[in-house]
C-alpha positions as CSV (number, residue, x, y, z in Angstrom):
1,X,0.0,0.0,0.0
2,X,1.4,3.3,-1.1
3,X,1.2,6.5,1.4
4,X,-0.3,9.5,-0.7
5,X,0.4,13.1,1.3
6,X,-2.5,15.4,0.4
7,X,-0.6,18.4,1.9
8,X,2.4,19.3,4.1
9,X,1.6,22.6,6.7
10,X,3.8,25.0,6.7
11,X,3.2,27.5,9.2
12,X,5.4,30.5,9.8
13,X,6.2,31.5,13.4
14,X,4.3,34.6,14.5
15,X,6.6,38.1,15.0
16,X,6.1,40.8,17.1
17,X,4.4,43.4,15.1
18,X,1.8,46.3,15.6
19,X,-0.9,46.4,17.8
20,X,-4.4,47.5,18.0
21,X,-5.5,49.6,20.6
22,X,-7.7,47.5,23.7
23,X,-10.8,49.2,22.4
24,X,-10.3,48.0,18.6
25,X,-9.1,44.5,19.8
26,X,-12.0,43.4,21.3
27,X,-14.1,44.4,18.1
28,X,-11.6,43.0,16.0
29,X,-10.9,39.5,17.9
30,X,-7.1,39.9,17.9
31,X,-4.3,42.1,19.2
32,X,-1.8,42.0,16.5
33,X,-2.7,43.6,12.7
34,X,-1.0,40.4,11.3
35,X,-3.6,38.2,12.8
36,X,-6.4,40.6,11.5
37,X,-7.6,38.6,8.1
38,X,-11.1,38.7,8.3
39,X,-13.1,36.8,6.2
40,X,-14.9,39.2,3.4
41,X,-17.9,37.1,2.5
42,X,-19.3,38.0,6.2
43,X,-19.5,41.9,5.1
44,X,-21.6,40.4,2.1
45,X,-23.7,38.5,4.9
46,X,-24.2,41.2,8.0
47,X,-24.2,44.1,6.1
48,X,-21.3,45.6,8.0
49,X,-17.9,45.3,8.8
50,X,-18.1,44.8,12.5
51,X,-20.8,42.2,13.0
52,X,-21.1,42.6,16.9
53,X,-24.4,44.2,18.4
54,X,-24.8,47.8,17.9
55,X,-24.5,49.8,20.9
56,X,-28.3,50.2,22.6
57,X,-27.1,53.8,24.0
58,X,-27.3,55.5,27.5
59,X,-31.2,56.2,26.9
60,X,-33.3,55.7,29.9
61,X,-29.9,54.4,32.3
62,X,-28.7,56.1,35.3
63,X,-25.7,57.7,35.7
64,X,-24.1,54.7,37.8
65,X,-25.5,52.4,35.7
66,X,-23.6,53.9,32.4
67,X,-20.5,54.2,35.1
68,X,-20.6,50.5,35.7
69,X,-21.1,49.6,32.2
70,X,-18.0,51.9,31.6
71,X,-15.9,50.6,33.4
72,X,-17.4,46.7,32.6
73,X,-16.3,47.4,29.3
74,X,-12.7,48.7,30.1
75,X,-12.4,45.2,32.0
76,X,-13.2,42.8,29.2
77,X,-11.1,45.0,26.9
78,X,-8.2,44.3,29.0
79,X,-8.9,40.8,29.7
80,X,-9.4,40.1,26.2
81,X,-5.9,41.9,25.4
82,X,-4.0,39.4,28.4
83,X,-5.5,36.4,27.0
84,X,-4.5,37.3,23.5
85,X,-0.7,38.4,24.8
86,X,-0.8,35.1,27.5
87,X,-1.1,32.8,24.0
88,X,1.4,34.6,22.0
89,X,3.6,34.3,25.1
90,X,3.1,30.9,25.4
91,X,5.1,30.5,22.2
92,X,7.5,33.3,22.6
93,X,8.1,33.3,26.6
94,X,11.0,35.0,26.1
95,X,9.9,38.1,24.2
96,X,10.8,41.1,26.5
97,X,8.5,43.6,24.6
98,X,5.3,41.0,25.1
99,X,6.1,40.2,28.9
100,X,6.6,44.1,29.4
101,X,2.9,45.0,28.2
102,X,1.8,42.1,29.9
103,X,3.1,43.6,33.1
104,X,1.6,46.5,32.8
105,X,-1.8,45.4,30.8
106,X,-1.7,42.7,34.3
107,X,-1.6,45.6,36.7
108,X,-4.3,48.1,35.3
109,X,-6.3,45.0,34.6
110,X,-6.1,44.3,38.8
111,X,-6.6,47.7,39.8
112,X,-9.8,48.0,37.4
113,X,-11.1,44.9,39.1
114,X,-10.5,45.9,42.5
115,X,-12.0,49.5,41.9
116,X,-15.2,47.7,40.2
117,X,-15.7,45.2,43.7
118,X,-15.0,48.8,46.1
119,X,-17.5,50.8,43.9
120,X,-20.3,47.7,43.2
121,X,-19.7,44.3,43.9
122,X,-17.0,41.5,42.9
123,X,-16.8,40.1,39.1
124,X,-14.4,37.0,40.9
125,X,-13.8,34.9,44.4
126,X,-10.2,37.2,44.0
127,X,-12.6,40.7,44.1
128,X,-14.1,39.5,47.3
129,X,-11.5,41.2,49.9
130,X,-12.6,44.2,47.9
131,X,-15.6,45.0,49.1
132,X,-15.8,43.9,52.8
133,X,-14.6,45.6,55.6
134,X,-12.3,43.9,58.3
135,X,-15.2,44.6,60.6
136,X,-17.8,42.8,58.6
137,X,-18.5,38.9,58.8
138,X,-20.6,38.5,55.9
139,X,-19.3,37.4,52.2
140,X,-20.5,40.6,49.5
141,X,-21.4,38.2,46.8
142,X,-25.0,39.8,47.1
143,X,-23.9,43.0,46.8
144,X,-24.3,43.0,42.9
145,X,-27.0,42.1,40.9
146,X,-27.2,38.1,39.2
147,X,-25.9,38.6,35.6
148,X,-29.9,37.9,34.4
149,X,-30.6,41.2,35.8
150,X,-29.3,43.0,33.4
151,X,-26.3,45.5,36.0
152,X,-24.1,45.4,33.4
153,X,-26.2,44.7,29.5
């Protein structure tokens, strides 16, 4: 019986290159411009180039409501930017430029967090020291809202 190859993969290893800001990253679904290659028969499809919800605006919402939402956002942008950096450094652990951002990207990512839990209530079990006073003997998990009513749409 013969062996027939259908195909041999070749696939370059990524370089460090430009980045997109944390606001366009999320939108985009990558960090790095050479991983952008979106797939054009989508636009044909949605109508758009940026097939994520619309924006429902701040009609109707309080002001700590749009606050929360604010600063919900600025969370997931950053957590979506380490978990992009923590799988490009799990092939290039070595690359001083990507352990740098994520240093820094790591430390506004925690202070975010912990400002969130002190102004509303904890996103994680690691939020929880937060929010409760030395003095206090109760957990704040219900200090926030369940994510089915709709604190942070």
């Amino acid at each position: 019986m013969t062996e027939n190859n259908l195909a041999i993969a070749n696939i370059p290893i990524q370089q460090w290159g430009g980045l997109y800001n944390q606001e366009e990253a999320l939108n985009i679904g990558t960090i790095f411009h050479d991983l952008n290659m979106p797939f054009f028969a989508a636009e044909a499809v949605t109508g758009s180039k940026n097939p994520i919800a619309p924006e429902t605006g701040n009609q109707g919402k309080s002001n700590i409501q749009i606050e929360r939402e604010g600063l919900m956002t600025r969370i997931t942008q950053l957590g979506f930017y380490l978990d992009d950096l923590t799988l490009y450094l799990d092939t290039h652990e070595n690359d001083t430029q990507g352990i740098q951002l994520y240093h820094e990207i790591s430390k506004e990512y925690a202070e975010l967090r912990k400002q969130f839990a002190q102004n509303y209530y904890p996103l994680s079990r690691l939020c929880i020291p937060y929010c409760i006073n030395d003095n206090e003997t109760a957990f704040c998990w219900q200090e926030g809202p369940m994510p089915w009513e709709g604190a942070c749409i």
